[in-house]
C-alpha positions in Angstrom: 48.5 64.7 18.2 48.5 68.4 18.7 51.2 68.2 21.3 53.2 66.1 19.1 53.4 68.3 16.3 54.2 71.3 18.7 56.9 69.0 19.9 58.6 68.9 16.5 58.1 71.8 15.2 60.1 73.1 18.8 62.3 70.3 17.7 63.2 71.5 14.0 63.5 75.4 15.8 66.0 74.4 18.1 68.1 72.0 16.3 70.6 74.2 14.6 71.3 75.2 17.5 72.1 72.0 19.5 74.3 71.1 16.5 75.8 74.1 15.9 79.3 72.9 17.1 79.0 70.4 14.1 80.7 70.8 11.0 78.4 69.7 8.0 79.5 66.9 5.6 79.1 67.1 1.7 78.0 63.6 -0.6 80.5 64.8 -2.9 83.3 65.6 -0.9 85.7 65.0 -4.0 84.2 68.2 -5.2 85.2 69.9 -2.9 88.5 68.9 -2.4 90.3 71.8 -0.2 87.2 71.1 2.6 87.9 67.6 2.9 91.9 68.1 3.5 93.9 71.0 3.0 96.6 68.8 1.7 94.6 67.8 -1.5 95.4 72.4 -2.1 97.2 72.1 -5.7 96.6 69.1 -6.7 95.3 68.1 -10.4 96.5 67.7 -13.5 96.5 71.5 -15.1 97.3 75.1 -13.7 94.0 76.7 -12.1 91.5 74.9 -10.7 87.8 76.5 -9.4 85.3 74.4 -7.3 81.9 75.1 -6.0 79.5 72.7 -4.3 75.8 73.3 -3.3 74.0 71.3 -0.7 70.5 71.7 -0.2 69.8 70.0 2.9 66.0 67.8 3.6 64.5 69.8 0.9 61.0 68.4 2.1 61.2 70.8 5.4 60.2 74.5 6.1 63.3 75.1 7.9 66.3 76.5 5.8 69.4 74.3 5.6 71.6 74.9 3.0 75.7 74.3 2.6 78.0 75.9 0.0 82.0 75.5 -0.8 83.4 77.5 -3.6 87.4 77.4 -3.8 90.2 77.9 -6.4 93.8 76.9 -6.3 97.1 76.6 -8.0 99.2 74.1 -9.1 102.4 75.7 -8.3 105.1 72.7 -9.8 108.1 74.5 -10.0 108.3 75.0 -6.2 106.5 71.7 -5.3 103.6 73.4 -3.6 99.3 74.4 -4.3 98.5 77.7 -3.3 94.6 78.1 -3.1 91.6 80.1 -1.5 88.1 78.8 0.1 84.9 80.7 0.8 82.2 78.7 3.2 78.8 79.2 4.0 76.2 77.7 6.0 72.7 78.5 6.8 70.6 76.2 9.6 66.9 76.9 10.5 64.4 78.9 10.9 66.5 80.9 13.0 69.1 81.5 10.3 72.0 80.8 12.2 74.6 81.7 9.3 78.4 81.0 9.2 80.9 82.7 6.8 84.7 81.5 6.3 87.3 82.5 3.9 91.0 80.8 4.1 94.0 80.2 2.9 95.5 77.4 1.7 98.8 76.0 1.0 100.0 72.8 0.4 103.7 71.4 0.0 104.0 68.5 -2.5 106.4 65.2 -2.3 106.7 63.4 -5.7 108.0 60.7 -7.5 107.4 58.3 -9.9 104.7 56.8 -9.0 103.6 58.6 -5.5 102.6 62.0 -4.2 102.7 63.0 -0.7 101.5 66.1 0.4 101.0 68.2 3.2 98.6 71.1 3.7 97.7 74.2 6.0 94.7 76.1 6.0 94.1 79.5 8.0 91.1 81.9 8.0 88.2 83.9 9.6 84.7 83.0 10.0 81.8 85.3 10.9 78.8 83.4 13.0 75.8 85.4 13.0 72.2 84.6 14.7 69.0 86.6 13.9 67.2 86.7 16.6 64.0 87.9 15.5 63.5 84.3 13.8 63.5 82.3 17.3 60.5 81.3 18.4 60.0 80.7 22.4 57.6 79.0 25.1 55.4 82.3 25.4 54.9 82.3 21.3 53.3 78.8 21.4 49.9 77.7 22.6 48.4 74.5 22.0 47.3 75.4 19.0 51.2 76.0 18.1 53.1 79.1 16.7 51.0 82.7 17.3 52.0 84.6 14.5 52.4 88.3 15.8 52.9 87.8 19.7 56.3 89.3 20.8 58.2 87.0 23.2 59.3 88.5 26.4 62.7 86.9 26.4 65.5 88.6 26.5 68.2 89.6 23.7 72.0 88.9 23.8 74.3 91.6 23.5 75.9 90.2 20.8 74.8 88.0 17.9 77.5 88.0 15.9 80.9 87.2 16.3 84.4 86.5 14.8 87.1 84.0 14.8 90.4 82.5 13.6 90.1 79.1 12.4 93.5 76.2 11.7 93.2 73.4 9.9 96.3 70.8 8.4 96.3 67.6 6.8 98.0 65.2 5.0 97.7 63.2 1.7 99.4 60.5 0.3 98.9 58.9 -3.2 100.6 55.8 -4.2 99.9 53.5 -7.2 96.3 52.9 -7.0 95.8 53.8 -3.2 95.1 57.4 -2.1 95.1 57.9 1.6 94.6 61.0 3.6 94.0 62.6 7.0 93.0 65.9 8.0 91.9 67.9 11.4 89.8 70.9 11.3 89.6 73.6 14.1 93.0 72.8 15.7 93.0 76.0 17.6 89.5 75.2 18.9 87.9 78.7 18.6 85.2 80.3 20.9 82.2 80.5 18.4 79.6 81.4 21.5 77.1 83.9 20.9 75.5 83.4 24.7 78.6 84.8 26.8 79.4 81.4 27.9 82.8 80.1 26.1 81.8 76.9 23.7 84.9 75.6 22.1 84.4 74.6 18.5 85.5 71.0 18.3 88.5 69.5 16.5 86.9 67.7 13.2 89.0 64.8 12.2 88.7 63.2 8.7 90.1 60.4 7.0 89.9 59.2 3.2 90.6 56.0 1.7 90.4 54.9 -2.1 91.7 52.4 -4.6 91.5 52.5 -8.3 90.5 48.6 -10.2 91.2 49.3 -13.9 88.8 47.1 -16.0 89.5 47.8 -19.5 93.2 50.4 -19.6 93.4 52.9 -21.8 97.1 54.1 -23.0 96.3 57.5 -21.8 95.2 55.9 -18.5 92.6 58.5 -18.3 89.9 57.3 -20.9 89.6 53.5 -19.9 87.1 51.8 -17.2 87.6 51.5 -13.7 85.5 50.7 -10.4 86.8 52.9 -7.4 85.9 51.5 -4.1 86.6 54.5 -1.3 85.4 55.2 2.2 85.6 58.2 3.7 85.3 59.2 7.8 84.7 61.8 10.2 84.6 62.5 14.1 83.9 65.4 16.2 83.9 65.3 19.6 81.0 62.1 20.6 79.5 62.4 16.9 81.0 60.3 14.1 80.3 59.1 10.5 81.2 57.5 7.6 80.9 57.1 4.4 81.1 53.8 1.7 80.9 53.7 -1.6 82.0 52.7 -4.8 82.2 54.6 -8.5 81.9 53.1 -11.7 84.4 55.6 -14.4 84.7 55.6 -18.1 86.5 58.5 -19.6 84.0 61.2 -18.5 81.4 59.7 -16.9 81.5 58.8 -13.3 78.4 56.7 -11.5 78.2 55.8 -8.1 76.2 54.7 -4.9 77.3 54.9 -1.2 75.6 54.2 2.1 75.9 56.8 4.7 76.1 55.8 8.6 76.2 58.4 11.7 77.7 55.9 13.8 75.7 57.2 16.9 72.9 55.6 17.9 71.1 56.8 14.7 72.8 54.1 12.5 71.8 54.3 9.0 71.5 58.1 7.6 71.3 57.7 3.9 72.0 56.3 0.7 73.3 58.4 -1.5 73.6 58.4 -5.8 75.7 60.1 -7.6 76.5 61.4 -11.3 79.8 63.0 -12.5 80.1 64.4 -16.2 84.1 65.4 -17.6 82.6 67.5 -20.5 85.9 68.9 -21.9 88.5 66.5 -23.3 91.9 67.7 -21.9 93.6 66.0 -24.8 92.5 68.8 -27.4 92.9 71.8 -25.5 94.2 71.1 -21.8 90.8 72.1 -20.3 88.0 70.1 -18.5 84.6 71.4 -16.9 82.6 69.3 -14.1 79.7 68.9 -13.4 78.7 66.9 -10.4 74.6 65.6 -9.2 73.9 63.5 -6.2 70.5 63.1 -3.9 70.6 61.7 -0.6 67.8 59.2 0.2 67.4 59.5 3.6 67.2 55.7 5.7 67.3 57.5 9.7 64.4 57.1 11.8 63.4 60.5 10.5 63.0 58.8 7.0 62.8 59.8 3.6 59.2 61.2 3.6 59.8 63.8 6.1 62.9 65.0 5.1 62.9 65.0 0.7 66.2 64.3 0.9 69.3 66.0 0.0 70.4 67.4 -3.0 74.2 68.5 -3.7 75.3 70.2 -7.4 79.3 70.7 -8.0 80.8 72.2 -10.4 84.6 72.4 -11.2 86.8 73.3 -13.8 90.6 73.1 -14.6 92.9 74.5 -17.4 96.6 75.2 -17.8 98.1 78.6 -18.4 99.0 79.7 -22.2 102.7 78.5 -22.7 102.4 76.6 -19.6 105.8 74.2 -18.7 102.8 71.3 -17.0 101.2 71.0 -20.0 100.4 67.4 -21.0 102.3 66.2 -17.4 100.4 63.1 -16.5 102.0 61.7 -12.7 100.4 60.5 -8.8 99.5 64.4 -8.5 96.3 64.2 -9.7 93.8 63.4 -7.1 91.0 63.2 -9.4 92.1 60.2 -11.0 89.7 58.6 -8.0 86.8 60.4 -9.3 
């Protein structure tokens, strides 16, 4: 029993860094809409946009894993385009293996009646740093497990911290009650290797997939009761996901359950609930602030009473300008009708 415990707690140690080279994935990825695809940069109904999404990873371990998205964008009409900017963050384990990315994002916007294709670019810097003085190694551990105090004799790198440029690009297309779109992440496949050996940050491809069933319209088309059925996708080099779901919507509530699969040998991974609230009603005063709550129930063979979970919180908010020439425009632009 002793050895088994020693074994995971090696386990939970060394896992950031085995999965390092894999991006994480956010339960409310429509929350964080410039992450999923850069193409989705610009589109909503208003002006400004902000977004910010907090993941707090198997709350119910010692080991720190936490995500964070925080972005804000315009919707630029008179040119056809959204102009926006994206901070990420990630921090994995007890060894604190810590990302930070900013980029820009721009997206150029088809329209017509009743669709909205869009294409996207995204371009930035991240910062991977490691701190070593939180690894634990073989000569730190007895049977008994971790010796608090005993200084390993291992090594340290010359560098643990390092810089890169990072591409991304994607594609949206909204049409009627469809929205489709496909996006690739890490198209210039940086070196993000802290050891001196070059490890090539895999291309992350996403797709998303939705369709709006109004149950009871609503002239305003934004106030009525819908069920949204959408799926959403992701591969990185031998690990993929996805995601299915469905949300329940009436004017500015939003309910909804999906089931999570790795599509490794794992299978299941979670089940995940969700709660959206619109508080602000753009019909008064153009504005609308929200707020966004979903756990993670965790189904893998590492199950729920290990882990705690996950817990995401998003928050967004939109407005248009003072004297602004969009005001009241309602058209296939606004992604968030699918949320």
């Amino acid at each position: 029993m002793m050895m088994r415990g020693t074994r995971l707690f090696l386990l939970l140690l060394l896992l950031p860094l085995f999965s390092a080279a894999q991006d994480h994935i956010y339960s409310q990825f429509y929350n964080a809409p410039i992450y999923l695809n850069p193409a989705l940069t610009g589109q909503f109904e208003g002006d400004f946009r902000l977004n910010a999404l907090y993941r707090n990873q198997w709350t119910g371990l010692a080991s720190d894993f936490s995500y964070m998205s925080a972005s804000a964008d315009l919707n630029l009409h008179q040119i056809n385009s959204g102009l926006g900017l994206i901070f990420n963050r990630s921090s994995e384990g007890t060894a604190y293996l810590v990302k930070n990315n900013i980029a820009a994002s721009y997206s150029y916007i088809i329209d017509g009646d009743d669709f909205a294709l869009s294409f996207g670019l995204q371009a930035g810097i991240t910062n991977q740093k490691l701190n070593w003085d939180k690894l634990v190694f073989g000569d730190q551990i007895d049977n008994g497990g971790y010796l608090p105090g005993v200084i390993s004799g291992a090594e340290r790198p010359d560098v643990d911290s390092r810089f890169y440029l990072d591409a991304n690009a994607g594609t949206n297309l909204v049409y009627g009650k469809f929205m489709i779109g496909l996006a690739a992440h890490h198209l210039n496949r940086p070196d993000e290797s802290l050891s001196g050996f070059q490890a090539k940050l895999p291309v992350r491809l996403s797709g998303n997939l939705s369709y709006q069933i109004t149950l009871i319209p609503d002239q305003y088309d934004r106030d009525g009761s819908y069920l949204i059925p959408s799926v959403v996708a992701y591969k990185q080099q031998n690990v993929s996901s996805f995601s299915l779901g469905m949300q329940y919507k009436y004017a500015g509530i939003n309910a909804g359950i999906w089931y999570r699969n790795d599509g490794n040998s794992n299978g299941n991974d979670a089940i995940v609930f969700s709660v959206i609230f619109d508080i602000f009603n753009r019909k008064t005063n153009g504005e609308k602030f929200r707020l966004g709550i979903s756990h993670d129930a965790t189904t893998s063979k590492i199950n729920y009473s290990n882990t705690g979970g996950t817990s995401e919180i998003g928050v967004g908010y939109e407005k248009y300008f003072q004297n602004s020439s969009n005001g009241g425009r309602a058209n296939g632009l606004r992604c968030y009708d699918f949320y």
